[in-house]
C-alpha positions as CSV (number, residue, x, y, z in Angstrom):
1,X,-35.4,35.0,-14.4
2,X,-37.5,32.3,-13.5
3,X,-35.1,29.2,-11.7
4,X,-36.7,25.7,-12.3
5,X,-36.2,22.4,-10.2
6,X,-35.7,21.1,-6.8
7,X,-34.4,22.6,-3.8
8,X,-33.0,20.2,-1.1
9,X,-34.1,21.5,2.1
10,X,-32.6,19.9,5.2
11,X,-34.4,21.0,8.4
12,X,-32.8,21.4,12.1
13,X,-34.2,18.7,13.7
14,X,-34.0,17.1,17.4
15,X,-30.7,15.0,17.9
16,X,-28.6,12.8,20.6
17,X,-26.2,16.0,22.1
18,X,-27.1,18.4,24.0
19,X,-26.1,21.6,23.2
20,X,-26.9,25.3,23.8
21,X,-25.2,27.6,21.0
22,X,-25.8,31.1,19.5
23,X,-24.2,34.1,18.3
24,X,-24.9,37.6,17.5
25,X,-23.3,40.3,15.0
26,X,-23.6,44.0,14.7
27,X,-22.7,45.2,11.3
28,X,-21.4,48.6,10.6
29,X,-20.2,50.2,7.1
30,X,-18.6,54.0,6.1
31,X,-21.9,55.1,4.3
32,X,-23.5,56.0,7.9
33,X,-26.0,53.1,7.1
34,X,-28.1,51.9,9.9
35,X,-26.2,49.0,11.8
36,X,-27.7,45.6,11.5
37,X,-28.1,43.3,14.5
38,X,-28.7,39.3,14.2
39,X,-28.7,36.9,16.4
40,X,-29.9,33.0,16.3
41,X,-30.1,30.6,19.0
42,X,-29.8,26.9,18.7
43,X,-31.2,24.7,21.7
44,X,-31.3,20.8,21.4
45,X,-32.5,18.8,24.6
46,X,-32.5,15.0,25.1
47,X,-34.3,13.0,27.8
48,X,-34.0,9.0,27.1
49,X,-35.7,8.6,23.6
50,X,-36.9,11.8,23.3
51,X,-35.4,15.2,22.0
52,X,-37.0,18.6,21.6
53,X,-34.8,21.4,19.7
54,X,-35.4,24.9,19.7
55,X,-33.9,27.5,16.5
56,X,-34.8,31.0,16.6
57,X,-33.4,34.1,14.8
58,X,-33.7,38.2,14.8
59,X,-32.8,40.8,12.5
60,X,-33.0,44.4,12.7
61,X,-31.5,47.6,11.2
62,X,-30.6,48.7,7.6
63,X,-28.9,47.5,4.4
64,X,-25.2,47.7,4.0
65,X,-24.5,50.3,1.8
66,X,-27.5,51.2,1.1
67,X,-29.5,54.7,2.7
68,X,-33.1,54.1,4.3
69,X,-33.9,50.6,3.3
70,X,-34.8,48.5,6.5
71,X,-34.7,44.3,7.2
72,X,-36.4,43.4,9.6
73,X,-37.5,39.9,10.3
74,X,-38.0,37.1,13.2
75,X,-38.1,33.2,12.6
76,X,-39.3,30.5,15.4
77,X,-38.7,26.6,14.7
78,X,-39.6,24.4,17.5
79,X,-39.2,20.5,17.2
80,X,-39.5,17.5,18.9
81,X,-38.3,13.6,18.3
82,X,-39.4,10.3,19.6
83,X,-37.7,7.1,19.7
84,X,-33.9,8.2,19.0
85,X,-31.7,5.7,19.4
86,X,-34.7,2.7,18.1
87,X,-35.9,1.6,15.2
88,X,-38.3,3.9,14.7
89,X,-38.1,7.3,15.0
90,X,-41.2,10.1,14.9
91,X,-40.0,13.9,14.3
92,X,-42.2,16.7,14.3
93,X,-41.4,20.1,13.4
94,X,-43.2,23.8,12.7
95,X,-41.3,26.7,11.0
96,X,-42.6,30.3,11.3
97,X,-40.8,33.2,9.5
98,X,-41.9,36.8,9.7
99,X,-39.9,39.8,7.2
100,X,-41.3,43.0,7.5
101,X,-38.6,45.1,5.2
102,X,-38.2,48.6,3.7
103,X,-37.0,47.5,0.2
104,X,-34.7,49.1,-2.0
105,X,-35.3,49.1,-5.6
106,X,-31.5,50.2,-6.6
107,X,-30.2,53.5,-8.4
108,X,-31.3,55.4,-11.9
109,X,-29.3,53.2,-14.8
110,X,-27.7,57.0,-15.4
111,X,-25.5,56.6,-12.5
112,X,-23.8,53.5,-13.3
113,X,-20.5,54.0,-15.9
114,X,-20.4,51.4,-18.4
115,X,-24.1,51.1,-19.6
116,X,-25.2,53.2,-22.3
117,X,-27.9,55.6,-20.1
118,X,-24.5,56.6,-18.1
119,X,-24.6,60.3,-17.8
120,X,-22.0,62.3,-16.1
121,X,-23.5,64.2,-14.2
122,X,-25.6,61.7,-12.7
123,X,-22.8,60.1,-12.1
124,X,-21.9,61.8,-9.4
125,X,-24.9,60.9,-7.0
126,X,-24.3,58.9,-4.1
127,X,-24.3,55.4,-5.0
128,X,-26.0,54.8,-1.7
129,X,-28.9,57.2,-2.3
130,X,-32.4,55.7,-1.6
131,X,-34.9,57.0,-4.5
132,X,-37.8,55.0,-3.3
133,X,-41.1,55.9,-0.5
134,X,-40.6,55.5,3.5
135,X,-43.7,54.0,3.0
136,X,-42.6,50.9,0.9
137,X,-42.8,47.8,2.4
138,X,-42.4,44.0,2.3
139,X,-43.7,41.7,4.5
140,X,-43.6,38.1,4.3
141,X,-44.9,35.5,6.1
142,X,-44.1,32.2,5.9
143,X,-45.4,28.7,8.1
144,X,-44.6,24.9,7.8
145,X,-45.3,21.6,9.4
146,X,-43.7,18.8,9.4
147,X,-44.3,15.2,10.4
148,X,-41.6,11.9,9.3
149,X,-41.5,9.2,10.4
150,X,-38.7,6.7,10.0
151,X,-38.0,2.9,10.3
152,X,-35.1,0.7,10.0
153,X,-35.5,-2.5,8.2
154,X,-32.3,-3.7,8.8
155,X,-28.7,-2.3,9.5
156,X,-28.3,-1.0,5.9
157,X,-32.0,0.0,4.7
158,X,-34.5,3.1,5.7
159,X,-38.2,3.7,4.8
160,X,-39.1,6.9,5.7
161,X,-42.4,9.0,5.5
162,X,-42.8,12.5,5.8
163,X,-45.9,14.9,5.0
164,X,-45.5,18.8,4.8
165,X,-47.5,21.4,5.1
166,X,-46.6,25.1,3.6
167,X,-47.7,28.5,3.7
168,X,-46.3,31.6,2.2
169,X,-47.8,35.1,1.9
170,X,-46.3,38.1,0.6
171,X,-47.4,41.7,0.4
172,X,-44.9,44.0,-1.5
173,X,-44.8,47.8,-2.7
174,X,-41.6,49.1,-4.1
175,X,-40.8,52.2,-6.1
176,X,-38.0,52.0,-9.1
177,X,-36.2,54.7,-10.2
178,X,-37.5,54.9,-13.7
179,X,-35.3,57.1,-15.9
180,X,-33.0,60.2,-15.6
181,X,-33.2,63.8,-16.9
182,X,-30.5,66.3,-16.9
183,X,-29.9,68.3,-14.7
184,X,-31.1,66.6,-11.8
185,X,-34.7,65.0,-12.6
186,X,-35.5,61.2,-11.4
187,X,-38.5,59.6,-12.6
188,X,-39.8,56.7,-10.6
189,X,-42.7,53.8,-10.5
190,X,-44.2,52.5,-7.6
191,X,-45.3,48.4,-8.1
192,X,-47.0,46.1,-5.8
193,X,-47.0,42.2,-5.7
194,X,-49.9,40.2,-3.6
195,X,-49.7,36.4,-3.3
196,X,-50.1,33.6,-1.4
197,X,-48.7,29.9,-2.0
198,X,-50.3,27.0,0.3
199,X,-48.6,23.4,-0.8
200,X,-49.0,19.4,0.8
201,X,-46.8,17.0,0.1
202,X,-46.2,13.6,1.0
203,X,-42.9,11.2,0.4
204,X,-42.3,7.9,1.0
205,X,-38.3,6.7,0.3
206,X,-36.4,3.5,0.8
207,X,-32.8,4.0,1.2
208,X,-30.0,1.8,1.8
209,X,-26.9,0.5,0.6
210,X,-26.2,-3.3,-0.4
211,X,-23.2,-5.0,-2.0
212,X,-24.0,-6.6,-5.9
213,X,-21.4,-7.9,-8.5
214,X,-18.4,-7.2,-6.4
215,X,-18.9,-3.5,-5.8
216,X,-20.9,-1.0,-3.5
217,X,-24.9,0.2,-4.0
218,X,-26.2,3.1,-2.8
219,X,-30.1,3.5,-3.1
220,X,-32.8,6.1,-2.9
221,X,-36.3,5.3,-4.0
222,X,-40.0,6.2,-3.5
223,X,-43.0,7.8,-4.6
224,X,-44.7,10.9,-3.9
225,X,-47.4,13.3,-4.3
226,X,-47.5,17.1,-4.2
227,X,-50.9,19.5,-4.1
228,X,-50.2,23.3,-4.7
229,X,-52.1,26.0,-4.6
230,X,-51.1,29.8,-5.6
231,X,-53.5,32.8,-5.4
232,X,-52.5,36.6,-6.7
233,X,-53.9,40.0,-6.9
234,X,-52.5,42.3,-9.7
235,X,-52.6,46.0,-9.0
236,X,-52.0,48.6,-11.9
237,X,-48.8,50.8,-11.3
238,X,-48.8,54.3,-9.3
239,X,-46.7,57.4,-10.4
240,X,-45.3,58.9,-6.7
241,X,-43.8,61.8,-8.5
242,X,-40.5,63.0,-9.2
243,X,-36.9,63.7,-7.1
244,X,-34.2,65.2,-7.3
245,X,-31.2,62.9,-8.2
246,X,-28.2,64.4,-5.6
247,X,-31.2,64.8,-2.6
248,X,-34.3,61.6,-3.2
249,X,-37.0,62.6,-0.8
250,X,-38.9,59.5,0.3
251,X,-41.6,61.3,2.1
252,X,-42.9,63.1,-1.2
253,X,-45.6,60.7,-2.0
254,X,-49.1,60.4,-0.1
255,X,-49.8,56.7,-0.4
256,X,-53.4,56.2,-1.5
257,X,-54.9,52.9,-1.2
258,X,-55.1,50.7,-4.0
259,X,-58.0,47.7,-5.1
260,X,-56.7,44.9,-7.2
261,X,-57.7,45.2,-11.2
262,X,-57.3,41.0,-11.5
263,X,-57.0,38.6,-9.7
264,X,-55.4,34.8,-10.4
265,X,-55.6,31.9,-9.3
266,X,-53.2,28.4,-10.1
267,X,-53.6,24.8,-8.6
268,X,-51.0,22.0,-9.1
269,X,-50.9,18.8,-8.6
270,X,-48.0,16.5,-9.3
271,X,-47.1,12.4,-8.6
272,X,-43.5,10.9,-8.9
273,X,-41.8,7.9,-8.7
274,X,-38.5,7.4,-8.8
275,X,-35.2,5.3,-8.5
276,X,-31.2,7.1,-8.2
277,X,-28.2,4.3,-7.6
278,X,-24.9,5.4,-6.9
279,X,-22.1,2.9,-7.3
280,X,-19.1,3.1,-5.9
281,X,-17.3,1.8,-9.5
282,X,-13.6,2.3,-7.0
283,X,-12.9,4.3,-3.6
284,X,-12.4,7.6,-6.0
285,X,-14.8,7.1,-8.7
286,X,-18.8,7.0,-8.5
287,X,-21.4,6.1,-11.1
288,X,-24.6,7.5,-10.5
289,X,-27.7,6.8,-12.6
290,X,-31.2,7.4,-11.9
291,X,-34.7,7.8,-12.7
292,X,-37.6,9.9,-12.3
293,X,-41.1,9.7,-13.9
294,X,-43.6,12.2,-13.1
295,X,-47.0,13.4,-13.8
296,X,-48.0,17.3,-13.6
297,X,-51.5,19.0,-14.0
């Protein structure tokens, strides 16, 4: 399906503790998967005014209860803060993500009881069977920068600006299991997907809280400004050839190199203004009310 909206994203930046903190896990199952290691590390430093923080994270091995798929990824975010503790404050962040995964495209609708292409006999494959190539892959790549700044009018009120830069490429090729046919046949696809997304945005917000007609005001307004840009390669399909449904081979297919058959290209462009309030109507009972006004192309 295709989700719509907004995403609050709240980013690990620089604060007034410092801290060292991590952890690691090793995750196991009974299917004999590969085990799956993570770890992440969380590194915040302060020297007068000014912090630097440091996340990373790792991830290697397969997919719980699942046969031959792989995820693999890496992700660095360094930042840095001036003027903690002031008025104004400067923060300054950089994100960089790196997946390189053996995806897994699921089972043949025949093995699953209670759908109609259920078939008994294909029933009684391994749930965890892996009917895809060893040569499927999907490898993303993502980068953002960040710059805010923020400054305190008073006690109760913050104007804050903050530009972002964002970058996100992925290169995908999966096979699906396709259909089933007795005794043992599985028919499969292979797919591709090639894009890459590049967006700038800038916000500028006042927030605050202020007391009016006997009760409690909490603000959030501003303006802002977004540019987008998306650009897409479309591939046709490839048939890799059939399996057998109790024993998938992924090494049956000789991958040939494909050239795009289209290409796509979208730009967007979008400017907002808008107002929320949030009254605090008694100490268990809010009122919210807001409004947004925005022009896409």
């Amino acid at each position: 399906g295709g989700a719509a909206g907004y995403v609050n994203l709240v980013t690990k930046t620089p604060t007034t503790e410092n801290f060292v903190r991590g952890e690691a896990s090793l995750a196991f199952d009974d299917y004999g998967t590969d085990p799956l290691f993570r770890s992440t590390l969380d590194v915040n430093q302060r020297v007068g005014s000014v912090a630097v923080r440091m996340n990373g994270m790792y991830e290697h091995g397969g997919v719980m209860g699942r046969d031959v798929a792989e995820a693999d990824a890496y992700g660095l975010a360094p930042s840095i803060a001036f003027g903690l503790g002031t008025d104004f404050r400067a923060i300054f962040s950089y994100e960089h993500l790196k997946r390189d995964d053996l995806p897994d495209w699921g089972v043949p609708g025949a093995t699953a009881k209670g759908i109609f292409r259920y078939d008994p006999v294909a029933g009684r494959a391994g749930r965890d069977n892996f009917y895809g190539l060893a040569s499927d892959r999907d490898d993303v790549q993502g980068d953002r920068v960040m710059a805010r700044f923020e400054y305190d009018l008073s006690d109760s009120f913050t104007v804050t600006n903050q530009t972002v830069w964002d970058r996100s490429e992925r290169y995908a090729q999966y096979t699906v299991p396709t259909g089933f046919t007795a005794p043992s046949t599985v028919t499969t696809q292979r797919q591709f997907y090639d894009r890459l997304n590049e967006s700038f945005s800038n916000q500028t917000n006042l927030a605050g809280t202020f007391v009016a007609g006997g009760v409690k005001h909490t603000i959030s307004t501003g303006v802002e400004y977004t540019h987008e840009t998306s650009d897409a390669n479309r591939f046709n399909t490839q048939n890799p050839g059939n399996t057998n449904i109790f024993n998938p081979n992924p090494n049956r297919y000789n991958v040939a190199p494909l050239n795009p058959t289209q290409v796509n290209a979208i730009e967007i462009d979008t400017i907002a203004a808008y107002f929320y309030d949030t009254i605090a109507l008694t100490r268990k009972l809010d009122l919210v009310g807001g409004l947004r006004v925005e022009h896409y192309n």
